[in-house]
N, C-alpha and C positions, 0 to 999 in steps of 0.2 A: 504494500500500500504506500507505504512510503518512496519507493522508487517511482511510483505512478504519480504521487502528487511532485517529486523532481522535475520526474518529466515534463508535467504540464507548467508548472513554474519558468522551463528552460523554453517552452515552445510559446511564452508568455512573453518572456524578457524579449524574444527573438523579436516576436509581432511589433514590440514597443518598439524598438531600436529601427527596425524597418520605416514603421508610421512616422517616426522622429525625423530618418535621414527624408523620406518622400516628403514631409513637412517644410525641413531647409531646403531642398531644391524646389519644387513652386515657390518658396520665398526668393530665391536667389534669381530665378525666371520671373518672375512680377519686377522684383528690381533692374533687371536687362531688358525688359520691356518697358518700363517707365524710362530708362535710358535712351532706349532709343526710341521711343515718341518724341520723348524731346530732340533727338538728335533730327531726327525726320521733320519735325518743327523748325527748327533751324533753316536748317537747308532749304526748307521751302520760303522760308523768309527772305533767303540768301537770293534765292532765284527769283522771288516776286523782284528783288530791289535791282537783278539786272538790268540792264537795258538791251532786250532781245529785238524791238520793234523796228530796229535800224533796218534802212531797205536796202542800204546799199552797202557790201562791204567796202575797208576799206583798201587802197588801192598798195601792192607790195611793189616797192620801188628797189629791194634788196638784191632781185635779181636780175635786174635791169630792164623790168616790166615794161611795154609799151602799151599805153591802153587802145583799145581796139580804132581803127581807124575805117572810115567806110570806102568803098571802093574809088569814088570820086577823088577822094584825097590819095590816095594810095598813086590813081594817076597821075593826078597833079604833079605830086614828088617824083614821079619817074620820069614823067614828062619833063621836066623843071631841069634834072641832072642830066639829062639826056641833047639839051640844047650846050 
């Protein structure tokens, strides 16, 4: 009898110790999710405060960019060097 009541004592402790650790991890995931709401929060604040509406990028002159010319002109200059 008294190994029976051991036993259930030990399959007792076990239950606790399980329910205890399961109990700090949902704590520990509640607080990584409140983390990152706010971080998600943020970020979204970040991007509202962009400025995305621009139409027109802006022009890369680093690689010796020529912005586009229309045909007309294109003649023009070859015509032009050509005399």
């Amino acid at each position: 009898m008294l190994v029976l009541l051991m036993g259930i004592a030990g399959l007792l402790a076990v239950a606790y110790y399980r329910h205890q650790r399961l109990a700090d991890e949902t704590t520990d995931l509640r607080r990584n999710l409140t983390q990152q709401q706010g971080q998600i929060k943020t970020l979204q604040e970040r991007l509202q405060d962009c400025d995305t509406n621009s139409s027109e990028a802006p022009v890369d002159t680093s690689w010796g960019y020529v912005p586009k010319a229309d045909s007309l002109d294109v003649l023009r200059q070859v015509s032009w060097t050509m005399q």
